[in-house]
C-alpha positions as CSV (number, residue, x, y, z in Angstrom):
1,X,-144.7,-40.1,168.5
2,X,-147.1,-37.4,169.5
3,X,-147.7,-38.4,173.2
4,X,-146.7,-40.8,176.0
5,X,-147.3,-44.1,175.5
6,X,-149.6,-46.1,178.0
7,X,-149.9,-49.4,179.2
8,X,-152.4,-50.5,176.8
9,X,-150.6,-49.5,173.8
10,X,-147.0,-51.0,175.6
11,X,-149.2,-54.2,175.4
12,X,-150.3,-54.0,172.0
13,X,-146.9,-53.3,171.0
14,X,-145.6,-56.2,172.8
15,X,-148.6,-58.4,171.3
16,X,-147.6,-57.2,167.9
17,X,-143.9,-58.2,167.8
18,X,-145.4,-61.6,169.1
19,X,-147.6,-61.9,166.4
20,X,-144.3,-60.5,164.0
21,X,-142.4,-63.5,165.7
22,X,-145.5,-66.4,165.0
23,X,-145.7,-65.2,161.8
24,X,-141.8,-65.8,160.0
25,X,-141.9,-69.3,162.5
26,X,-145.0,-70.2,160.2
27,X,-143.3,-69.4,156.7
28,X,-141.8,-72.3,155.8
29,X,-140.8,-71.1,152.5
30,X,-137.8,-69.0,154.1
31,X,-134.2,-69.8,153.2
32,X,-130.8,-67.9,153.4
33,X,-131.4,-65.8,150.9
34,X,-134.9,-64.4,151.3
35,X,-134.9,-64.0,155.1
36,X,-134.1,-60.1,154.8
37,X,-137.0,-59.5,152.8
38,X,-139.2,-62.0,154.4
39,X,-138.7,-59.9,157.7
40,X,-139.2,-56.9,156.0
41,X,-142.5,-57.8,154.3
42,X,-144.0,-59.5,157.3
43,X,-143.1,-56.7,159.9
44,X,-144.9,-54.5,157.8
45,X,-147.7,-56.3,157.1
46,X,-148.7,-56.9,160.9
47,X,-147.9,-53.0,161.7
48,X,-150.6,-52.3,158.7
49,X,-153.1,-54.6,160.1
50,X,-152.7,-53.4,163.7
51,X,-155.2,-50.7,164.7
52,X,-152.8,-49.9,167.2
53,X,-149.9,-48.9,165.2
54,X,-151.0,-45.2,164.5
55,X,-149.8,-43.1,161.2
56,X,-147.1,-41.1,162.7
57,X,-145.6,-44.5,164.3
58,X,-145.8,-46.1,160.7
59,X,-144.0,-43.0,159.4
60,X,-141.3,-43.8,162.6
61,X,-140.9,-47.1,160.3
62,X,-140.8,-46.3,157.3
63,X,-141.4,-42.8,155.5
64,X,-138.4,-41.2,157.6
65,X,-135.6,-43.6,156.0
66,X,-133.2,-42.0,154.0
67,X,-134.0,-41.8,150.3
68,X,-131.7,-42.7,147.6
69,X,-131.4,-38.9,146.3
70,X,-130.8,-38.3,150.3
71,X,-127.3,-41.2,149.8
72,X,-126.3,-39.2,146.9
73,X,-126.3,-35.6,147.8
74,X,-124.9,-36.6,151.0
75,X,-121.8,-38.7,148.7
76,X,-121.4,-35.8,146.7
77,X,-118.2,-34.3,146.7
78,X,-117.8,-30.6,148.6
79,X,-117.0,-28.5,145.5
80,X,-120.5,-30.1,143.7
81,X,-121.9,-29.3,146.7
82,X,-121.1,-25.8,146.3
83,X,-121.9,-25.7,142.8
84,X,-125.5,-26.5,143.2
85,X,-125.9,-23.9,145.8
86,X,-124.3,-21.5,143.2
87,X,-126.9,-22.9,140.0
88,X,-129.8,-22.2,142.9
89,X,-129.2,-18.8,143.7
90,X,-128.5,-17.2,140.3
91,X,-131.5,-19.2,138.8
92,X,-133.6,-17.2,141.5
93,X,-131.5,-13.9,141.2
94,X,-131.9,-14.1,136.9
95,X,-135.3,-15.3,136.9
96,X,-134.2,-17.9,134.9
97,X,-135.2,-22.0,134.6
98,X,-131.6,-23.7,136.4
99,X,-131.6,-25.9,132.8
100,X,-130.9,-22.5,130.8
101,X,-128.0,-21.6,133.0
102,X,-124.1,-21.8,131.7
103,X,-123.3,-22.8,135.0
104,X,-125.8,-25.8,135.1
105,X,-124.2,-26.4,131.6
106,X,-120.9,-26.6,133.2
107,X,-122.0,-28.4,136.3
108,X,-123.2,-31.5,134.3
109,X,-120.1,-31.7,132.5
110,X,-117.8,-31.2,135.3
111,X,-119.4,-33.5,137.4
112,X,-121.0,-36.2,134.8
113,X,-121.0,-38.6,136.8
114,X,-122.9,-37.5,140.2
115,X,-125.1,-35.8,137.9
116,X,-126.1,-38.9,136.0
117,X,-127.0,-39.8,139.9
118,X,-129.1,-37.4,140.8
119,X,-131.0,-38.0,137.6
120,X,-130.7,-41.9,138.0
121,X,-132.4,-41.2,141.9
122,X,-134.6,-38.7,141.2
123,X,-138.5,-39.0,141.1
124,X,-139.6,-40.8,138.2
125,X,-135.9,-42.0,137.3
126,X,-134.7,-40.5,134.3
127,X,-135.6,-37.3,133.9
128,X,-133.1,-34.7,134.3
129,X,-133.3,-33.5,138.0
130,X,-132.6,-30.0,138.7
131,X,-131.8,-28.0,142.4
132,X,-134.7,-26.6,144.4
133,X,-133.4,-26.0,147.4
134,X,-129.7,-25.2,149.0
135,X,-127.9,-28.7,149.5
136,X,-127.0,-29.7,153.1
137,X,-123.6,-27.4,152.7
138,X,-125.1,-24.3,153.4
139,X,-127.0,-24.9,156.5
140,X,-124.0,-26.6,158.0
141,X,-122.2,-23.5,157.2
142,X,-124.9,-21.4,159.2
143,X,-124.5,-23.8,162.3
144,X,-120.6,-24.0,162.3
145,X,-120.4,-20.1,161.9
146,X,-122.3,-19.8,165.2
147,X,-119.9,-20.2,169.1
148,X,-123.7,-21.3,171.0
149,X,-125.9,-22.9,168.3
150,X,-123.4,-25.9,168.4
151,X,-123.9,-26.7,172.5
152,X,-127.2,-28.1,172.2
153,X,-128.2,-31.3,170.3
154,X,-130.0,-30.4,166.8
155,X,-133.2,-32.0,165.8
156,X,-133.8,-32.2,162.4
157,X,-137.6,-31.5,162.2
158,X,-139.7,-33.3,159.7
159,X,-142.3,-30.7,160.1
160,X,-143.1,-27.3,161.1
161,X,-145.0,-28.7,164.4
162,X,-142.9,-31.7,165.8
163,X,-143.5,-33.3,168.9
164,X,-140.7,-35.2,169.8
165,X,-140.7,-37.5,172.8
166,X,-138.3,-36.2,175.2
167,X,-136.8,-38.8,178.6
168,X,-136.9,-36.0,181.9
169,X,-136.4,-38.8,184.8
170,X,-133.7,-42.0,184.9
171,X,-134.6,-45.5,184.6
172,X,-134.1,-46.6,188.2
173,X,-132.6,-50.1,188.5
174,X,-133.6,-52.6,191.2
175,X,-132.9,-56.0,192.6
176,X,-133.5,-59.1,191.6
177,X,-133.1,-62.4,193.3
178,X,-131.9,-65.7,192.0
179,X,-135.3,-67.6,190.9
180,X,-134.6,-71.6,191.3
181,X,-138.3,-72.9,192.0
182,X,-140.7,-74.2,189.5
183,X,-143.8,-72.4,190.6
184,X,-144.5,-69.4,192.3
185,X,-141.3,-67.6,190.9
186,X,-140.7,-63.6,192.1
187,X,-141.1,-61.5,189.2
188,X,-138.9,-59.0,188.0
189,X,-139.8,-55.9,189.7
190,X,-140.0,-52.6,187.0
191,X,-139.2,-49.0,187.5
192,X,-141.8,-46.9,187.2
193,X,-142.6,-44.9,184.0
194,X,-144.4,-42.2,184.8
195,X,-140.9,-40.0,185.1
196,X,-139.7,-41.4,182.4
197,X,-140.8,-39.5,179.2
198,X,-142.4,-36.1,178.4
199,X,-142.8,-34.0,175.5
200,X,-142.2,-30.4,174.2
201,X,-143.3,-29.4,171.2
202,X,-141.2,-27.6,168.8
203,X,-142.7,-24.8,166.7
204,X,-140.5,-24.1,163.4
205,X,-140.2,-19.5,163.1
206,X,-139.6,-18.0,159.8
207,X,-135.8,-16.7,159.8
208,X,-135.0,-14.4,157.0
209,X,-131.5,-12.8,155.8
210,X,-131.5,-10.0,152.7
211,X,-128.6,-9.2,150.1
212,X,-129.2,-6.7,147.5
213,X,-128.0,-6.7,144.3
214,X,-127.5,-5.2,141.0
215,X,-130.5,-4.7,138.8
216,X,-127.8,-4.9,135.9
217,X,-126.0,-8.0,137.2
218,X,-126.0,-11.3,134.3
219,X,-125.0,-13.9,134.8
220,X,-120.9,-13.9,134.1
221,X,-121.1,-10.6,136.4
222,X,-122.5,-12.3,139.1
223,X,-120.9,-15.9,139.5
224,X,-117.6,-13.8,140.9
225,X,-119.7,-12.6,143.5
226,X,-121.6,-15.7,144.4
227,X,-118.8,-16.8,147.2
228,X,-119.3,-13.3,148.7
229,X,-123.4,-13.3,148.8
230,X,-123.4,-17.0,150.6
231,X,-121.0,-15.6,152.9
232,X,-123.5,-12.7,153.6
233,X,-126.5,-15.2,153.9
234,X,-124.7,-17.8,155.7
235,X,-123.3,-15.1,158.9
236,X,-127.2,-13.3,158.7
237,X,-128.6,-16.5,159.8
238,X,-126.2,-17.8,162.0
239,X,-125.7,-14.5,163.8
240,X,-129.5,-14.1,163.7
241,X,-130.1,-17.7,165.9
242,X,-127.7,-16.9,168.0
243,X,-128.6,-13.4,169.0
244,X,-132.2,-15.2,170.2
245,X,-131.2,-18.1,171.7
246,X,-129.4,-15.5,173.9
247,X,-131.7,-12.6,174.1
248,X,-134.9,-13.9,172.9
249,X,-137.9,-12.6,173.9
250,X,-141.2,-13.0,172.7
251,X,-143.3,-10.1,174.1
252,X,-140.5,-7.9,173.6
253,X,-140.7,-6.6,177.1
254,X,-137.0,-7.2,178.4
255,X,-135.0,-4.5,177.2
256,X,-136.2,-1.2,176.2
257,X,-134.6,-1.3,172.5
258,X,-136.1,-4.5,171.5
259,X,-138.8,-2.3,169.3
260,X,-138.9,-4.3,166.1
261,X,-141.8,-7.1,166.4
262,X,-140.2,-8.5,162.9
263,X,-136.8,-9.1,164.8
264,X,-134.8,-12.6,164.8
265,X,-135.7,-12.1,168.9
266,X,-139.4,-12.5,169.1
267,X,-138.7,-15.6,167.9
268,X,-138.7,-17.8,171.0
269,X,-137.2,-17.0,175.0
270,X,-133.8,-17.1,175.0
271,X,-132.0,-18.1,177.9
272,X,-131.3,-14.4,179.3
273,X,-135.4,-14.2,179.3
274,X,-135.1,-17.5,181.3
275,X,-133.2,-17.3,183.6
276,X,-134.4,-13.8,184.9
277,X,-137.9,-14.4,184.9
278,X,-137.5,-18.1,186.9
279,X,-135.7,-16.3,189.4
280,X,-132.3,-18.0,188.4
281,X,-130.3,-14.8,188.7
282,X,-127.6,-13.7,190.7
283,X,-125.7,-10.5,191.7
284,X,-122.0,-10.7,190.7
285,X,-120.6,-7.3,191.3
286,X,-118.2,-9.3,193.2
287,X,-116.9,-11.5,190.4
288,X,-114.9,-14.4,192.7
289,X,-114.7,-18.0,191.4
290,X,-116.4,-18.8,194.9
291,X,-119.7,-16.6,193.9
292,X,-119.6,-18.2,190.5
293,X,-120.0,-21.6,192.1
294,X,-122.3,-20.8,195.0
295,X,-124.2,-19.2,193.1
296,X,-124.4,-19.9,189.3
297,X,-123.1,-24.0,189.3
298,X,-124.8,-24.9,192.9
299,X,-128.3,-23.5,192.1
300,X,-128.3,-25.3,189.0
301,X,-128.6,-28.1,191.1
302,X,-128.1,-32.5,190.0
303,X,-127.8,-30.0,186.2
304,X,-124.7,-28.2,187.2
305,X,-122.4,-31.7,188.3
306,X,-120.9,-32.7,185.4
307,X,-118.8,-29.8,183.9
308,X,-118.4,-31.3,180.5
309,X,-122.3,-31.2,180.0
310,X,-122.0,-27.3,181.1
311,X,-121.4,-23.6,179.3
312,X,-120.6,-20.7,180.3
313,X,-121.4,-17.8,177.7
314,X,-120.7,-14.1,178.2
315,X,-119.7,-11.1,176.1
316,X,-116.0,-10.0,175.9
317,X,-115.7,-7.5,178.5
318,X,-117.0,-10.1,181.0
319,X,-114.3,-12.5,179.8
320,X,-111.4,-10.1,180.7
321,X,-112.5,-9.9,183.7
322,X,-112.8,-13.4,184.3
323,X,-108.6,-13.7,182.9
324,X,-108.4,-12.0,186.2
325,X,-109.8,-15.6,188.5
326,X,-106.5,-17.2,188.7
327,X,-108.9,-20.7,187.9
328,X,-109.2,-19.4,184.4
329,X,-107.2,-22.0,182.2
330,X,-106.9,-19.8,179.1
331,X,-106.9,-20.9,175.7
332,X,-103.3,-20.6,175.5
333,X,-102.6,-23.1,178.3
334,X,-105.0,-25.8,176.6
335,X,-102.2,-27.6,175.0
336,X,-102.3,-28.9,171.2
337,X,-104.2,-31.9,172.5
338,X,-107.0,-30.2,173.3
339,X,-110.4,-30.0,172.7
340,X,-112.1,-26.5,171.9
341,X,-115.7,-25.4,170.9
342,X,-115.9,-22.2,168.8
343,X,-115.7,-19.6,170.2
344,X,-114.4,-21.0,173.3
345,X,-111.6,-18.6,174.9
346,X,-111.4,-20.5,178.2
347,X,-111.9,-22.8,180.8
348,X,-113.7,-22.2,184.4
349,X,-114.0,-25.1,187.0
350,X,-113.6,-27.4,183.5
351,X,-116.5,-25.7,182.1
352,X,-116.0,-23.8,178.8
353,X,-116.2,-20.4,178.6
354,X,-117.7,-18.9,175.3
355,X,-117.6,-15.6,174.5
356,X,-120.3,-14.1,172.2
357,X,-120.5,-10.8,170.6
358,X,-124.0,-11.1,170.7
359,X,-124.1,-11.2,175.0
360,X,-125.0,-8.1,175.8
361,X,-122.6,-6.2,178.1
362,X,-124.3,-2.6,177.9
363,X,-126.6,-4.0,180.4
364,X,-128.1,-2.2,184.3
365,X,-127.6,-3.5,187.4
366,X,-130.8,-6.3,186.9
367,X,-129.6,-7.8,183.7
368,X,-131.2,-6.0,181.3
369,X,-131.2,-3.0,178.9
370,X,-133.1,-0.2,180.1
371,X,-131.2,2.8,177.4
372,X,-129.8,4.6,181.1
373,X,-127.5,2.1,183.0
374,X,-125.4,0.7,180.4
375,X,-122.3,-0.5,181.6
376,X,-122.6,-3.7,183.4
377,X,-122.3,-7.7,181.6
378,X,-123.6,-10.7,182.4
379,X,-122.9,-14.1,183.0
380,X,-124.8,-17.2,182.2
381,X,-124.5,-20.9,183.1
382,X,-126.1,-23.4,180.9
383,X,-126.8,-27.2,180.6
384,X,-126.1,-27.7,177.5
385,X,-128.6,-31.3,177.0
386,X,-131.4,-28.8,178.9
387,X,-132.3,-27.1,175.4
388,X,-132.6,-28.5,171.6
389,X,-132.7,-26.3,168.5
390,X,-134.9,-27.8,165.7
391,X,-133.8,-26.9,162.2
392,X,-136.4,-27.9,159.3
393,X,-134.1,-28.0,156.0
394,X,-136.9,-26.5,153.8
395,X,-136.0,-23.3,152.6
396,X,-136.8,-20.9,150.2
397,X,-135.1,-17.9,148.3
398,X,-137.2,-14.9,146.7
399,X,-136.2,-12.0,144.8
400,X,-137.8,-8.7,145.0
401,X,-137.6,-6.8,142.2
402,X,-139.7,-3.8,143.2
403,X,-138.8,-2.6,146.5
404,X,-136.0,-1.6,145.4
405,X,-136.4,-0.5,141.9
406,X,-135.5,3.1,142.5
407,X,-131.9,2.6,143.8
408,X,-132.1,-0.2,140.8
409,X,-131.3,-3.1,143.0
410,X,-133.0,-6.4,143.3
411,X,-133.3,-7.9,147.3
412,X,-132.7,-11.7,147.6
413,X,-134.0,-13.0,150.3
414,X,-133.6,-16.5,152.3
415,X,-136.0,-17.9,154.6
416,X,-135.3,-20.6,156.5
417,X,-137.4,-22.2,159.5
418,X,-135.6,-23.1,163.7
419,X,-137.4,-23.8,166.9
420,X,-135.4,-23.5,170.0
421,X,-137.2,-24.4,172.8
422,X,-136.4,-26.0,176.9
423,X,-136.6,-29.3,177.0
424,X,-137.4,-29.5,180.6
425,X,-140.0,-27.1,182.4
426,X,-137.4,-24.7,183.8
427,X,-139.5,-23.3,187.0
428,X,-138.7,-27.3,188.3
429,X,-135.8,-27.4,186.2
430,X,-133.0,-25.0,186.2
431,X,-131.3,-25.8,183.4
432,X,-129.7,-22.2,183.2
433,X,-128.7,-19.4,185.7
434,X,-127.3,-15.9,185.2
435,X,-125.0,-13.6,187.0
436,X,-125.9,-9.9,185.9
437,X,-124.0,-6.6,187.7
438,X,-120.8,-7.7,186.5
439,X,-118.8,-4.0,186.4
């Protein structure tokens, strides 16, 4: 849905369930049996014929359902998973069809049966279908491998531009009287709507990782190999989203050695960028739980109540320090019952405490890297439903045979397109804070 909905289209929405509703009491030829698809075809019938009903809302309905190849892959078993991912890459590092592959060979005879599924599903039905993309394994890989991509929700986006509708106020509740009269009855009061819904638009970035290989690789030499160069893919991209949700900045202007206009970080503001330049940073040279919640937790404002929907994220030097607060529960204390987030070291004020290697602690007294001052860490405080990372699953893997032809290696390269992005307007919103002069 590309934009608030208004009262007109609330009404025509509201006529057209009606109209849904007059139209299955009319069919008398329904029994027990047919009353799924009858449903079915009449619902979609009215949408088609209502004007009101735009494209994208028919797509809400329909082209977004899960396919039948989309059941199958996600049935398959973990080591055909990983199989397919291998047949990919080594038909894109050979330069060869996937069908003239001894592996693809050995896949279909190993796994006859899924395979006879895949075919069974795919377009056209019975043809043989072949991989084109990495399954579902890898990119859960690249998220798991991450400590902060896995705090926010993930939105899987259906294109490179998605709009999703996104709720910034509460649905206030109101009283409502007993009605016992025949006429002149009180209506129902409503809240109102106008706080209700928003939007932000997420904006897919091109995210690349690069492995070189052997120009004299084949394919026996290379299958030993093939746990290894996922491995390398898989911690390029994870450790490339979560260096810019962190330090993210678009115009490149926040710390003096961001130089590369290519980098991971010009990919979107990351919440370092955010909080400093909404004024939602703080001095702790004085590193006391009591400055950590008068200043990060209480300026977060009705955001920083509820602990469990809080982070705290800082680099490891920072954490040591922190062992220090006697209201540090460290991981050591949790128990075996308890429930940790990677990366997770600790506990602050029932917040989690995450320690990343990619928070910066060479950092000045401001909060940022300016190449003189680099000696103090930071400290940031995050609501965790306050941000959404959009992944779009299309991916693509390209060999370069060239670049590298004088060292007689071969770069394979894997692109994949994110979107991070606030999903409340943080100058009205402060949905993240930062303490910076931490010694």
């Amino acid at each position: 849905m590309s934009e608030v909905a208004t009262k007109e289209e609330l009404d025509g929405l509201v006529k057209t369930v009606k109209d849904a509703t007059d139209a299955l009491k009319n069919a008398h030829a329904a029994d027990k049996e047919n009353i799924k698809t009858l449903v079915e075809e009449t619902i979609k019938s009215v949408l088609a014929s209502d004007p009101r009903v735009t494209q994208s809302r028919k797509v809400l309905f329909a082209d977004n359902a899960p396919t039948e190849m989309d059941e199958v892959m996600e049935s398959a078993p973990e080591e055909a998973k990983k199989a397919l991912d291998n047949c990919f890459i080594l038909s894109k590092v050979l330069g060869k069809p996937v069908q003239h592959l001894k592996s693809w060979r050995k896949f279909g005879t190993k796994f006859a049966d899924f395979k006879k599924a895949l075919d069974t599903s795919a377009s056209g039905g019975g043809t043989e279908w072949i991989p084109t993309d990495f399954t579902g394994r890898l990119w859960e890989l690249v998220r798991v491998q991450g400590s902060v991509v896995p705090l926010f929700p993930m939105i899987q986006m259906p294109t490179q531009v998605y709009t999703p509708p996104i709720q910034l106020g509460r649905v206030v509740s109101y009283m409502h009287n007993e009605q016992t009269a025949d006429t002149g009855q009180t209506k129902m009061p409503v809240g109102d709507g106008n706080t209700l819904s928003g939007k932000i638009t997420l904006t897919s970035k091109g995210h690349s990782a690069r492995v070189l290989t052997s120009k004299e690789q084949e394919e026996d030499s290379i299958v030993p190999i093939l746990p290894w160069l996922q491995q390398q893919v898989v911690m390029a991209l994870a450790e490339g989203r979560e260096d810019a949700i962190i330090n993210g900045d678009t115009a490149g202007s926040q710390d003096s050695d961001d130089t590369n206009a290519a980098g991971h970080n010009r990919m979107w503001n990351g919440l370092r960028y955010l909080a400093l330049n909404n004024s939602l940073s703080y001095d702790l040279a004085t590193l006391t739980l009591s400055n950590i919640r008068a200043n990060l937790r209480a300026n977060m404002l009705k955001y920083g109540v509820l602990p469990q929907n809080l982070a705290l994220i800082c680099d490891l030097r920072t954490y040591i320090k922190l062992v220090d607060l006697d209201a540090v529960t460290t991981m050591e204390k949790f128990g075996p019952m308890a429930t940790v987030l990677r990366g997770q070291l600790g506990v602050l004020d029932g917040i989690p405490v995450i320690v990343s290697e990619w928070a910066r602690s060479g950092l000045n007294a401001s909060g940022v890297y300016d190449g003189v001052t680099t000696t103090k860490g930071s400290l940031l405080l995050v609501y965790r439903n306050g941000y959404v990372f959009g992944e779009r699953r299309t991916a693509t893997v390209q060999v370069l045979r060239e670049l590298y032809a004088e060292s007689d290696q071969d770069a394979v390269i894997t692109k994949e397109r994110v979107a991070f992005s606030p999903t409340h307007p943080i100058a009205s919103n402060p949905t993240v804070t930062i303490g910076y002069n931490i010694g």
